[in-house]
N, CA, C and O atoms as a Maestro MAE file, in Angstrom:
{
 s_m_m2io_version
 :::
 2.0.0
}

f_m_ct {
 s_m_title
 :::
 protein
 m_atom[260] {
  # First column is atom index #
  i_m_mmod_type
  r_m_x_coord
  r_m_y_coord
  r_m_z_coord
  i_m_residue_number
  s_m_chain_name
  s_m_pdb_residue_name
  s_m_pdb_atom_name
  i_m_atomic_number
  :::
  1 25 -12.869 -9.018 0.863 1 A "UNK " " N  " 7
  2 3 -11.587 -9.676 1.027 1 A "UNK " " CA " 6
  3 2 -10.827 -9.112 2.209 1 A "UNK " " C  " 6
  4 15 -10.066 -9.843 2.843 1 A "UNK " " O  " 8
  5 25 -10.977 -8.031 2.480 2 A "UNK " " N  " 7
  6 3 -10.289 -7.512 3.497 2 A "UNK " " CA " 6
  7 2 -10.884 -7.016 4.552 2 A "UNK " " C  " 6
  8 15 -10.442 -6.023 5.130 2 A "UNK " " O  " 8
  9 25 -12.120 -7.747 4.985 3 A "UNK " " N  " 7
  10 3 -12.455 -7.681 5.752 3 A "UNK " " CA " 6
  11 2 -11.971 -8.772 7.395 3 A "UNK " " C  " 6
  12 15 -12.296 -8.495 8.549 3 A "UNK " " O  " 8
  13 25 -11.260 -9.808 6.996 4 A "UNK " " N  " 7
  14 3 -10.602 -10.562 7.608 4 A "UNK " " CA " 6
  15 2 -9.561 -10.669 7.456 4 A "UNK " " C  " 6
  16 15 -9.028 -11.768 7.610 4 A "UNK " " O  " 8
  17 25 -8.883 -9.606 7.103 5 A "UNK " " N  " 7
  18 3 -7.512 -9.146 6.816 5 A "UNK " " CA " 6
  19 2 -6.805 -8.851 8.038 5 A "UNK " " C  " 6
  20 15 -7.120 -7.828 8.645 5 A "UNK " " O  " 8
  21 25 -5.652 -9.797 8.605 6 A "UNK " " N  " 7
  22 3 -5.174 -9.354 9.709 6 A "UNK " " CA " 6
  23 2 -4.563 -8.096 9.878 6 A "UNK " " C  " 6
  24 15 -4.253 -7.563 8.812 6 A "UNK " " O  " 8
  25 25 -4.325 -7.530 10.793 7 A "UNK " " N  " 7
  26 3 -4.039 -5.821 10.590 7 A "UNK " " CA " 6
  27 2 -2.579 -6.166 10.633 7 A "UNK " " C  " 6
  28 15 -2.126 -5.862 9.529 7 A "UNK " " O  " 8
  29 25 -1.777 -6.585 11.279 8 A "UNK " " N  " 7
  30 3 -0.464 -7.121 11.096 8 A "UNK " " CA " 6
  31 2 -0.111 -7.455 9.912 8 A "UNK " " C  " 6
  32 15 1.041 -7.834 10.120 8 A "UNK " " O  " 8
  33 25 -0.342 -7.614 8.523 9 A "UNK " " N  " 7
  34 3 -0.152 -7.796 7.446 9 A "UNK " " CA " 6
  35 2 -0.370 -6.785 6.648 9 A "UNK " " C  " 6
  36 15 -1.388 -6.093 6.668 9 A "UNK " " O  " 8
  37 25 0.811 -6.615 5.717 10 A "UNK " " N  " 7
  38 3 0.546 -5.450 5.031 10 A "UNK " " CA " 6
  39 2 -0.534 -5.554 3.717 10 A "UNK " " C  " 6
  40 15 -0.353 -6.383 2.826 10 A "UNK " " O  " 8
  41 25 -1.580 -4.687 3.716 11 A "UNK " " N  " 7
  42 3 -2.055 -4.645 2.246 11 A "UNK " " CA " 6
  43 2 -1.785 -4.091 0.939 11 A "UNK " " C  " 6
  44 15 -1.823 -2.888 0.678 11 A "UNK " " O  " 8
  45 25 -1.494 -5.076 0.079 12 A "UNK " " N  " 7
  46 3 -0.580 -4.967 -1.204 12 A "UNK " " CA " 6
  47 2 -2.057 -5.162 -1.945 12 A "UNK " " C  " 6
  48 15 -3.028 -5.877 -1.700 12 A "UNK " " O  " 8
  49 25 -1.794 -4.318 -2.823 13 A "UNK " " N  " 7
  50 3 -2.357 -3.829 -4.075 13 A "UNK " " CA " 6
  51 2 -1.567 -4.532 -5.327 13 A "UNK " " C  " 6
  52 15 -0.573 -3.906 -5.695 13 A "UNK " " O  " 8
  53 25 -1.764 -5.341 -5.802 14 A "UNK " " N  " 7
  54 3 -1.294 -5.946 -7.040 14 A "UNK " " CA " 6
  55 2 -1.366 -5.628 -8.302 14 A "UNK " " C  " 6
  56 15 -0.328 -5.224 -8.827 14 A "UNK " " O  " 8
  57 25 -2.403 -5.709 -8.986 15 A "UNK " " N  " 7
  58 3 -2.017 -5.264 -10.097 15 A "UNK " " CA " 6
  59 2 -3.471 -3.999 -10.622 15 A "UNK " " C  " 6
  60 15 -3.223 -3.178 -11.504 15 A "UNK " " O  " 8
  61 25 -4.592 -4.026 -10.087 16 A "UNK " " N  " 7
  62 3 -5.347 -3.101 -9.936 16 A "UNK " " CA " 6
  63 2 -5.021 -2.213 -9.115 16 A "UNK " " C  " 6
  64 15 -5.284 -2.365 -7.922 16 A "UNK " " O  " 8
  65 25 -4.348 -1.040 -9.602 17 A "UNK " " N  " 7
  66 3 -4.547 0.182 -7.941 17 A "UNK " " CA " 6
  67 2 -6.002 1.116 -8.357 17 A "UNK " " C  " 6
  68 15 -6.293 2.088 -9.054 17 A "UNK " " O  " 8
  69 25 -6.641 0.185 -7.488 18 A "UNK " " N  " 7
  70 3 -7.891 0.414 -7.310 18 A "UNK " " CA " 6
  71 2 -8.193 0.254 -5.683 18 A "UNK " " C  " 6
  72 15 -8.271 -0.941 -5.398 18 A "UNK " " O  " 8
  73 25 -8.410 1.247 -4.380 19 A "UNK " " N  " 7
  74 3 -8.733 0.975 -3.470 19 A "UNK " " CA " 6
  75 2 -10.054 0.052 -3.176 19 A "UNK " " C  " 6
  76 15 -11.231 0.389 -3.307 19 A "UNK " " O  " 8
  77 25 -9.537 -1.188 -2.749 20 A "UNK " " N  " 7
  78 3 -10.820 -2.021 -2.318 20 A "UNK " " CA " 6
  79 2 -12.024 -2.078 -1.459 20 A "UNK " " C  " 6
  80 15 -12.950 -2.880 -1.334 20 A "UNK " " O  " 8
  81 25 -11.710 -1.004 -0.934 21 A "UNK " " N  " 7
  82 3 -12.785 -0.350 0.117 21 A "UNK " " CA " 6
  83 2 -14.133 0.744 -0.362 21 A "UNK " " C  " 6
  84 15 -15.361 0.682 -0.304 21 A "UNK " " O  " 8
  85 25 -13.164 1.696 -0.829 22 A "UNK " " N  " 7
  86 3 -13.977 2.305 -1.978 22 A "UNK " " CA " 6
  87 2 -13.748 3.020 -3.048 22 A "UNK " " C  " 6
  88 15 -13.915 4.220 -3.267 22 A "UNK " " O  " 8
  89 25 -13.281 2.023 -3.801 23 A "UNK " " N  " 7
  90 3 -13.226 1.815 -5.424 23 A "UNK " " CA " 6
  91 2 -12.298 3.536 -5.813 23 A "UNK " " C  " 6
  92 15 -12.549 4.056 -6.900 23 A "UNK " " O  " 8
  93 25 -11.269 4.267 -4.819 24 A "UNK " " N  " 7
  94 3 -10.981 5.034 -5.271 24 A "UNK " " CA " 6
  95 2 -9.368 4.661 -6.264 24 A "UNK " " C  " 6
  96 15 -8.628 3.680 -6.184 24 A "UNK " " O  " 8
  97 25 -9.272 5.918 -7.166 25 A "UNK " " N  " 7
  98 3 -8.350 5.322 -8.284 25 A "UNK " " CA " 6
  99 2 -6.745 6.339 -7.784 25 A "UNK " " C  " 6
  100 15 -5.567 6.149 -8.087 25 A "UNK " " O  " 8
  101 25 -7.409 7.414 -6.922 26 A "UNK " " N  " 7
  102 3 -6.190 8.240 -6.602 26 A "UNK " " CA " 6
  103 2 -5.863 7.854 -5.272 26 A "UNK " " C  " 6
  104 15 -6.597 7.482 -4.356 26 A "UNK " " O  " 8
  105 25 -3.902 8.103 -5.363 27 A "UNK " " N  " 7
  106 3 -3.364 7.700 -4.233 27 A "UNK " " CA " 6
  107 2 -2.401 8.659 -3.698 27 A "UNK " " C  " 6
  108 15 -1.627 9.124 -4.535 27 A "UNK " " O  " 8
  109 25 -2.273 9.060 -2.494 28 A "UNK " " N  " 7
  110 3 -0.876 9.759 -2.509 28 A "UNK " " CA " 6
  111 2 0.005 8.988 -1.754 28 A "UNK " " C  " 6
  112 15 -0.460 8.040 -1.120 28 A "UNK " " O  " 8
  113 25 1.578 9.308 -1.700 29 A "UNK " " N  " 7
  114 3 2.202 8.717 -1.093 29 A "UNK " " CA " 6
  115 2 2.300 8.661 0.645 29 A "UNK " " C  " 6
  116 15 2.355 9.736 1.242 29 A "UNK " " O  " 8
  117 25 2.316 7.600 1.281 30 A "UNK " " N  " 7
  118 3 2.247 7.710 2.720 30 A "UNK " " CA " 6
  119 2 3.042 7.760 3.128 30 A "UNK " " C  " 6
  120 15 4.068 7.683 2.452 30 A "UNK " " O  " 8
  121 25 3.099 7.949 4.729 31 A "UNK " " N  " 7
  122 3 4.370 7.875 5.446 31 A "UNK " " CA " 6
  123 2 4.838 7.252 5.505 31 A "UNK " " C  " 6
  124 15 4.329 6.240 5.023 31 A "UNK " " O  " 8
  125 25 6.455 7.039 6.191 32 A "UNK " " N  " 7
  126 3 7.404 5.826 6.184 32 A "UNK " " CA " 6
  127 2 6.965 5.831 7.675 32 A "UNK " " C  " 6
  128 15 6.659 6.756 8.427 32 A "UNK " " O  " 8
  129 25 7.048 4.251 7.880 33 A "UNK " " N  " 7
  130 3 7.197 3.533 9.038 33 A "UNK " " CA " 6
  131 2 8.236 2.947 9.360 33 A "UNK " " C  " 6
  132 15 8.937 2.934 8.348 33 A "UNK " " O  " 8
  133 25 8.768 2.434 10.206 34 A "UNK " " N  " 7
  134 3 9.853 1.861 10.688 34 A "UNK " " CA " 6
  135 2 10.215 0.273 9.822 34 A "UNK " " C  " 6
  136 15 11.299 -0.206 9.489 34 A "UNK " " O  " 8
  137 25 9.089 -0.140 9.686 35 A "UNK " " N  " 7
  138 3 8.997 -1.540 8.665 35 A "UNK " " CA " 6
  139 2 9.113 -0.772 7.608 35 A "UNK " " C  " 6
  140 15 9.999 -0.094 8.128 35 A "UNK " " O  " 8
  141 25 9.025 -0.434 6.887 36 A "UNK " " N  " 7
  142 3 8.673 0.325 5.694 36 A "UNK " " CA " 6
  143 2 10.236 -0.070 4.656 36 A "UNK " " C  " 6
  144 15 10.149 -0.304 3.451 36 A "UNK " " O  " 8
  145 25 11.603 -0.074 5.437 37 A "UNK " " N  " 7
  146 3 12.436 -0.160 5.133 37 A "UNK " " CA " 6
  147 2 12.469 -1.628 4.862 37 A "UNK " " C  " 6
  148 15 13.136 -1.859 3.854 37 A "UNK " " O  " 8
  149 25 12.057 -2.515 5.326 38 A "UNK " " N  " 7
  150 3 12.305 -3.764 4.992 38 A "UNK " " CA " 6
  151 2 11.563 -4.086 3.550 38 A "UNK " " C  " 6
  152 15 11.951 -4.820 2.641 38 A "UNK " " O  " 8
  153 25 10.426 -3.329 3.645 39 A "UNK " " N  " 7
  154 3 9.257 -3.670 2.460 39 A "UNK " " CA " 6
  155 2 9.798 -2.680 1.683 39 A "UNK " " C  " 6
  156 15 8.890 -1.851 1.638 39 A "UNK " " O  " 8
  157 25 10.607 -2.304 1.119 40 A "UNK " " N  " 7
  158 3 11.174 -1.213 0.048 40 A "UNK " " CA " 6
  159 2 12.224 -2.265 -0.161 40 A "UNK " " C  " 6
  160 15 12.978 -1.833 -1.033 40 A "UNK " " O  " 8
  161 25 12.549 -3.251 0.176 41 A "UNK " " N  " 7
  162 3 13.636 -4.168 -0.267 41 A "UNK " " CA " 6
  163 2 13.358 -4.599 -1.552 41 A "UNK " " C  " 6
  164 15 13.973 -4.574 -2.618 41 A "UNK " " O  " 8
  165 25 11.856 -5.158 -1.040 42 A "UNK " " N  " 7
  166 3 11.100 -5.879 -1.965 42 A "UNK " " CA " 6
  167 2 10.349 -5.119 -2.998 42 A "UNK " " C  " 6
  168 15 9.579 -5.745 -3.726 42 A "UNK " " O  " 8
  169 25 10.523 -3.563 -3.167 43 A "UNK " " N  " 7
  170 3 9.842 -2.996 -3.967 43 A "UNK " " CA " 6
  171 2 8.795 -2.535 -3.780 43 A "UNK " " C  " 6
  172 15 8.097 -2.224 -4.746 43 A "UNK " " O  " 8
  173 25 8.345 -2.341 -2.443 44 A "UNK " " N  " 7
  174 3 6.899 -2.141 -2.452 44 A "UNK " " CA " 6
  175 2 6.904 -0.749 -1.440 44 A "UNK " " C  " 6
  176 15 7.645 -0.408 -0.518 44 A "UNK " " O  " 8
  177 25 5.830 -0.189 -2.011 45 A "UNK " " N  " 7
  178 3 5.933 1.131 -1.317 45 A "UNK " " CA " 6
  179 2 4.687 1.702 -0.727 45 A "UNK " " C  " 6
  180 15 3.654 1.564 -1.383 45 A "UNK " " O  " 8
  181 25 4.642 2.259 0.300 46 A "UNK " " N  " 7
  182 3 3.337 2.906 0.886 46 A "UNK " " CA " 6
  183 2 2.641 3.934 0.536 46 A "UNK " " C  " 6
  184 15 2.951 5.097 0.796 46 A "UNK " " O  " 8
  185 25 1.584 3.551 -0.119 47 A "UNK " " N  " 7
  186 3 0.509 4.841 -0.433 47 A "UNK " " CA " 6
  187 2 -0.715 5.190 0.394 47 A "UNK " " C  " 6
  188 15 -0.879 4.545 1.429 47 A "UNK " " O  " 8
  189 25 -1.515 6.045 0.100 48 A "UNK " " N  " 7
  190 3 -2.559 6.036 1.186 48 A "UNK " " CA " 6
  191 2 -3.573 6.860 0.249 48 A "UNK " " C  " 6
  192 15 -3.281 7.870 -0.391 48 A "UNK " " O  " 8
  193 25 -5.161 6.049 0.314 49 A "UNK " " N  " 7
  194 3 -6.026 6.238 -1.007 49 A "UNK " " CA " 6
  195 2 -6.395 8.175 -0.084 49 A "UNK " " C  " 6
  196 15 -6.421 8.441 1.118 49 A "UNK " " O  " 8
  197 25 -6.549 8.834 -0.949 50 A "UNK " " N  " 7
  198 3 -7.214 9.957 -0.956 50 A "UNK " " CA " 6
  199 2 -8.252 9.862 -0.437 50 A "UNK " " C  " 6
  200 15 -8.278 10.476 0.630 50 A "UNK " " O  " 8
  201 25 -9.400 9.235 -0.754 51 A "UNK " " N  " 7
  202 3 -10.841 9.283 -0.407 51 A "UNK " " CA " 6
  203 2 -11.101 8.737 1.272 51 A "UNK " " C  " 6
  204 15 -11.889 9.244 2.070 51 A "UNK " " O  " 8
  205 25 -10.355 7.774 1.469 52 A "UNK " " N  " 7
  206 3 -11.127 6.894 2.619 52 A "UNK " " CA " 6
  207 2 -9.557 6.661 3.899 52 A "UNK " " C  " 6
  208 15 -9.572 6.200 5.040 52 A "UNK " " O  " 8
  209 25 -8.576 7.112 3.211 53 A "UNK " " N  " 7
  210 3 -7.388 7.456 4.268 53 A "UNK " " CA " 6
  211 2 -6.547 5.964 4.462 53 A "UNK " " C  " 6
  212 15 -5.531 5.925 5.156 53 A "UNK " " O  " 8
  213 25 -7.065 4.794 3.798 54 A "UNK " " N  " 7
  214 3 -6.840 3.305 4.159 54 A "UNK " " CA " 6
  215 2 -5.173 3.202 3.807 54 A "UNK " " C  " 6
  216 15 -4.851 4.008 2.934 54 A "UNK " " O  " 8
  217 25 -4.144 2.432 4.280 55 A "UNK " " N  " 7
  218 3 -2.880 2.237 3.567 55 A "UNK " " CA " 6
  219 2 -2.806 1.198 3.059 55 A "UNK " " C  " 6
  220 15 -3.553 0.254 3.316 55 A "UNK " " O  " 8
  221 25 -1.931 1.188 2.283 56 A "UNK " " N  " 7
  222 3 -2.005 0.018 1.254 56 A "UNK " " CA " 6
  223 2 -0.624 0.103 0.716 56 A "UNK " " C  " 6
  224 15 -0.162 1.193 0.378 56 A "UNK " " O  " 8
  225 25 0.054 -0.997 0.623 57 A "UNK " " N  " 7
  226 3 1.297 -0.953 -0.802 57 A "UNK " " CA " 6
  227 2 0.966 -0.963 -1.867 57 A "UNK " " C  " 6
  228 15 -0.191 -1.078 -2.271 57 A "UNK " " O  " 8
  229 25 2.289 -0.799 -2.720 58 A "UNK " " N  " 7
  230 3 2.304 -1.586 -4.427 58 A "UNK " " CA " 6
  231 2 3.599 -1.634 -4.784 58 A "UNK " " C  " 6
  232 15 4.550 -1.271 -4.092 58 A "UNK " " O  " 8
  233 25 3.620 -1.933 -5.506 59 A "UNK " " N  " 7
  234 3 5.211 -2.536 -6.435 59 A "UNK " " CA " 6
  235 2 5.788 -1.375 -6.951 59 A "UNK " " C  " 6
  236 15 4.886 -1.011 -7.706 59 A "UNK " " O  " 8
  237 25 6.654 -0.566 -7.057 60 A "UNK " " N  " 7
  238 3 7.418 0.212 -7.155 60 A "UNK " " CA " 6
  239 2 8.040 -0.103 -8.423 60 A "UNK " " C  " 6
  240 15 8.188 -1.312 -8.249 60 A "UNK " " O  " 8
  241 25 8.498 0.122 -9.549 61 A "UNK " " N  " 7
  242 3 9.394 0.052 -10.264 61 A "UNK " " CA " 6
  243 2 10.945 -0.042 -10.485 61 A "UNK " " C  " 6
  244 15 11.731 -0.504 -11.311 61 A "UNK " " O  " 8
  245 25 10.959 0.730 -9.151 62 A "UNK " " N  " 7
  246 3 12.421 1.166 -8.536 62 A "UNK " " CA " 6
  247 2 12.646 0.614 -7.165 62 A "UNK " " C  " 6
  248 15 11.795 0.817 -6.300 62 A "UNK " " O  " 8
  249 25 13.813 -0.122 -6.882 63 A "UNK " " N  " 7
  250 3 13.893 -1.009 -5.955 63 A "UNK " " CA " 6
  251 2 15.168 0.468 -4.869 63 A "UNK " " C  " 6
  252 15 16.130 1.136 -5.247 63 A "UNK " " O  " 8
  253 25 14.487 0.369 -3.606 64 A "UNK " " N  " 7
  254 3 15.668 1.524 -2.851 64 A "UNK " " CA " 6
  255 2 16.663 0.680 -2.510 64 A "UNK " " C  " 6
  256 15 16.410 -0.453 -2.102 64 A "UNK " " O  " 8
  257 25 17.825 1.111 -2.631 65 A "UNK " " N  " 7
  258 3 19.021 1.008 -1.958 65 A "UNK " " CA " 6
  259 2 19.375 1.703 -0.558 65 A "UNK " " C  " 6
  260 15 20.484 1.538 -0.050 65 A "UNK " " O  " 8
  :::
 }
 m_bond[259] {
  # First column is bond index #
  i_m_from
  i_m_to
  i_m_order
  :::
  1 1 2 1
  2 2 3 1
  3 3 4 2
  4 3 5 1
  5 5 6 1
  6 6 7 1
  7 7 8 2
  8 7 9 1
  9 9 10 1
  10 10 11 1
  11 11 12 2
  12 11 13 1
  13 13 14 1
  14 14 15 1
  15 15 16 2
  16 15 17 1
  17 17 18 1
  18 18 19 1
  19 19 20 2
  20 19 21 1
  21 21 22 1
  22 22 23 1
  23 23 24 2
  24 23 25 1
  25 25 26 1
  26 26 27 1
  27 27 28 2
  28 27 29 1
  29 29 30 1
  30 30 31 1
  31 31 32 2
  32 31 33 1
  33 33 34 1
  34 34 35 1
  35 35 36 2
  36 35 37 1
  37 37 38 1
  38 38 39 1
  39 39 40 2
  40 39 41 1
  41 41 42 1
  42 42 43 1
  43 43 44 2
  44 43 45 1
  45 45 46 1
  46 46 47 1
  47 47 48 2
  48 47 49 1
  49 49 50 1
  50 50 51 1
  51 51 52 2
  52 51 53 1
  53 53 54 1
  54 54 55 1
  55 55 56 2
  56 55 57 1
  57 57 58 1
  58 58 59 1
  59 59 60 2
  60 59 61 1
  61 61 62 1
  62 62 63 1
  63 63 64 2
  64 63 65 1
  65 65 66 1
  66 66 67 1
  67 67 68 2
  68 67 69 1
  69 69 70 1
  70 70 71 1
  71 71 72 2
  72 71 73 1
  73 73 74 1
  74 74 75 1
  75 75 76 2
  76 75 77 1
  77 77 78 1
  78 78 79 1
  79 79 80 2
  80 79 81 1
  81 81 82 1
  82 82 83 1
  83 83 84 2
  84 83 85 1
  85 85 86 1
  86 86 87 1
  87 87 88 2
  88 87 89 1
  89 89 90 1
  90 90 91 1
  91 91 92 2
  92 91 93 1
  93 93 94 1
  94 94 95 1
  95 95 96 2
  96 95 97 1
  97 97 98 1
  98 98 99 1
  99 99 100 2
  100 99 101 1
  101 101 102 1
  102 102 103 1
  103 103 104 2
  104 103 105 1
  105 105 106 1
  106 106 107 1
  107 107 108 2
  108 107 109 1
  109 109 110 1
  110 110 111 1
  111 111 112 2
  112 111 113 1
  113 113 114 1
  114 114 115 1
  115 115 116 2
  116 115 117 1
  117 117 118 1
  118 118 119 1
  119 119 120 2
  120 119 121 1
  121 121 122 1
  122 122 123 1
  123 123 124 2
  124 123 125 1
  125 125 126 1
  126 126 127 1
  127 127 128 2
  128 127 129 1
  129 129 130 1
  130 130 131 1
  131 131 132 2
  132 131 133 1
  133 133 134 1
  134 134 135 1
  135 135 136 2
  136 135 137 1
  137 137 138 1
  138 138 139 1
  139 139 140 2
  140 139 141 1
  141 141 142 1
  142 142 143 1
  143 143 144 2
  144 143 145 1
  145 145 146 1
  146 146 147 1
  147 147 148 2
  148 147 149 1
  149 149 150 1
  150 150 151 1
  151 151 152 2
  152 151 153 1
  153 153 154 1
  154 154 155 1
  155 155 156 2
  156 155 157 1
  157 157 158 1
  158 158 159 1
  159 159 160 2
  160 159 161 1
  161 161 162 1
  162 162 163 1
  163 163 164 2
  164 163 165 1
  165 165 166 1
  166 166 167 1
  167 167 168 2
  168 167 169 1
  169 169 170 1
  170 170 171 1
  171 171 172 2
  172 171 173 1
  173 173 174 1
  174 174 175 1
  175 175 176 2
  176 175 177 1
  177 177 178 1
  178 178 179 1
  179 179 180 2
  180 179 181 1
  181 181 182 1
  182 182 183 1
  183 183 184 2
  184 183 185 1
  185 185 186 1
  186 186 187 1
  187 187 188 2
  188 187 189 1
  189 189 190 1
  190 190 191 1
  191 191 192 2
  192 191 193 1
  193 193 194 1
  194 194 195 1
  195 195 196 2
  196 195 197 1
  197 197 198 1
  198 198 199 1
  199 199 200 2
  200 199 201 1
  201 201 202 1
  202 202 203 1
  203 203 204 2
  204 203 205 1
  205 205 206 1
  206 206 207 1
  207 207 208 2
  208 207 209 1
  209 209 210 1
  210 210 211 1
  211 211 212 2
  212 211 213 1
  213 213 214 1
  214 214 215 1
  215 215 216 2
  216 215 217 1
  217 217 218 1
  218 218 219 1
  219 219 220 2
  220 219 221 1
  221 221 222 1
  222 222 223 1
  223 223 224 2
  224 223 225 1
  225 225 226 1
  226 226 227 1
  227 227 228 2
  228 227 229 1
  229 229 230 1
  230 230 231 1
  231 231 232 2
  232 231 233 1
  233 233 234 1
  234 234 235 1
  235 235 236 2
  236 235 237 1
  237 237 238 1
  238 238 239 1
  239 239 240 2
  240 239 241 1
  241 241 242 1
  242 242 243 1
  243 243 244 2
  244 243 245 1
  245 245 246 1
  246 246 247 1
  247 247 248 2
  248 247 249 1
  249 249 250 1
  250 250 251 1
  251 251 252 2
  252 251 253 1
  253 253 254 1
  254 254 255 1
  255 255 256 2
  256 255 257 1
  257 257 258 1
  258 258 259 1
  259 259 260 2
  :::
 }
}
């Protein structure tokens, strides 16, 4: 699926956080980017899988102010 994934688009993780690349289950949190603030509007936050370094969002629970 994400192999024709434009790089300009962020990859969101939905409801499996399961890295799709390779199937890892741990994540830590990534850096903030300059967009990053817009996509924390919406709840979504940047992680980055342990194993393979890939970034990815997900849905946050907590919306930033």
């Amino acid at each position: 699926m994400y192999k024709t994934w434009p790089r300009w688009l962020p990859r969101v993780l939905w409801i499996r956080r399961r890295c799709p690349c390779c199937k890892c289950l741990q994540f830590n949190p990534a850096e903030m980017q300059s967009f990053d603030d817009l996509f924390s509007m919406f709840a979504l936050r940047p992680v980055r899988c342990k194993f393979c370094s890939r970034r990815y969002y997900w849905f946050s629970m907590r919306v930033a102010i």
